[in-house]
C-alpha positions in Angstrom: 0.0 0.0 0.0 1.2 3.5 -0.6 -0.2 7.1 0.1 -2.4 9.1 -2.7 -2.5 12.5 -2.8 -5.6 13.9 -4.2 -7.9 16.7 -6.0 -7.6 19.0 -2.7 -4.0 19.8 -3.0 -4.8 20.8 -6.6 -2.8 24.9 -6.6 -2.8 24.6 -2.9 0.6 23.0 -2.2 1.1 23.5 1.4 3.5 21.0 1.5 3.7 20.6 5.0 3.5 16.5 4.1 7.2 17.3 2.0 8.1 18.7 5.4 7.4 15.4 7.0 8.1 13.0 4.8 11.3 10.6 6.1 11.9 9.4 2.2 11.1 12.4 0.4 9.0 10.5 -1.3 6.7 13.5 -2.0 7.2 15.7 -4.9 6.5 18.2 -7.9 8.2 20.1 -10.4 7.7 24.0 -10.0 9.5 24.7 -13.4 7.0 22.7 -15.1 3.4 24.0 -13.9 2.7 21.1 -11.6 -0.4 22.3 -9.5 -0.5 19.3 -7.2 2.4 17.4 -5.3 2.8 13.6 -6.2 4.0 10.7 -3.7 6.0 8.0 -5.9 4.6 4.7 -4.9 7.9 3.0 -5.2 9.6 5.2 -2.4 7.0 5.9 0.1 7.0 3.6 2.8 3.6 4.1 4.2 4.5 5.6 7.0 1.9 8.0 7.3 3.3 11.0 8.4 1.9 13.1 5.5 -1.6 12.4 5.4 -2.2 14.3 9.2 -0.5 17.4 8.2 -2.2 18.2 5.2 -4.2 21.0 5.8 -6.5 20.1 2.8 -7.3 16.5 3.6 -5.7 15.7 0.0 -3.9 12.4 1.0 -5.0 9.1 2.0 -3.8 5.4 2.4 -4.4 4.2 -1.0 -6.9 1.9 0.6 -9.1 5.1 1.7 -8.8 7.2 -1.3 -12.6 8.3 -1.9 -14.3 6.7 -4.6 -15.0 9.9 -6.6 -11.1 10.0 -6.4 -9.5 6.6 -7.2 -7.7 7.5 -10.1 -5.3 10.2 -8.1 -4.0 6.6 -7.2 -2.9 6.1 -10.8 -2.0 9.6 -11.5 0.3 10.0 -8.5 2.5 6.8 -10.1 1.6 7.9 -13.8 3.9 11.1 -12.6 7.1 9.5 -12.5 6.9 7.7 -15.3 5.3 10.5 -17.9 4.7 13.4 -16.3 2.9 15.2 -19.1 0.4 13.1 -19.3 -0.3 12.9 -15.9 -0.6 16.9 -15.7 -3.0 16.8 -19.1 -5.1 14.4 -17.0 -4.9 16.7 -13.7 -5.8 20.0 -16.0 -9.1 17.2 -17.3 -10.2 17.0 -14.7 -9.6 20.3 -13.1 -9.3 23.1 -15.8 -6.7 25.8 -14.3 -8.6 29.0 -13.5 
């Protein structure tokens, strides 16, 4: 099991999970337009730490992601492997202002 962060941290980006995170398993890239952070299922450890701090109640244990949200599952992995496709898929589903 691994963490998901979701639809709430879309251009909030507290961060305060990076903060806390032991693996740094919890990232973005500013230069690029990412308008949510992304945990990469291969180095979080499932420690939890994140999901408490976020003031937006954007992550969950991939087991508790809400149903209206399960793909934030995939696109949080989808991330590391092609980024710009995951962003297209985040601007889908939530067209920038």
């Amino acid at each position: 099991m691994t963490y998901t962060i979701t639809d709430p941290c879309i251009d909030t980006k507290d961060k305060s999970c990076v903060e806390v995170c032991p693996v740094d398993c919890i990232h973005e890239d500013e230069s690029a337009g990412d308008r949510i952070l992304y945990i990469d299922p291969e180095e979080c450890i499932d420690c939890g730490a994140c999901e408490p701090v976020c003031p937006v109640t954007a992550i969950f244990a991939e087991d508790d992601v809400p149903e209206a949200q399960q793909e934030y599952t995939a696109l949080n992995a989808q991330w590391f492997k092609d980024p710009e496709a995951a962003r297209a898929r985040i601007n889908e589903l939530n067209p920038p202002a």
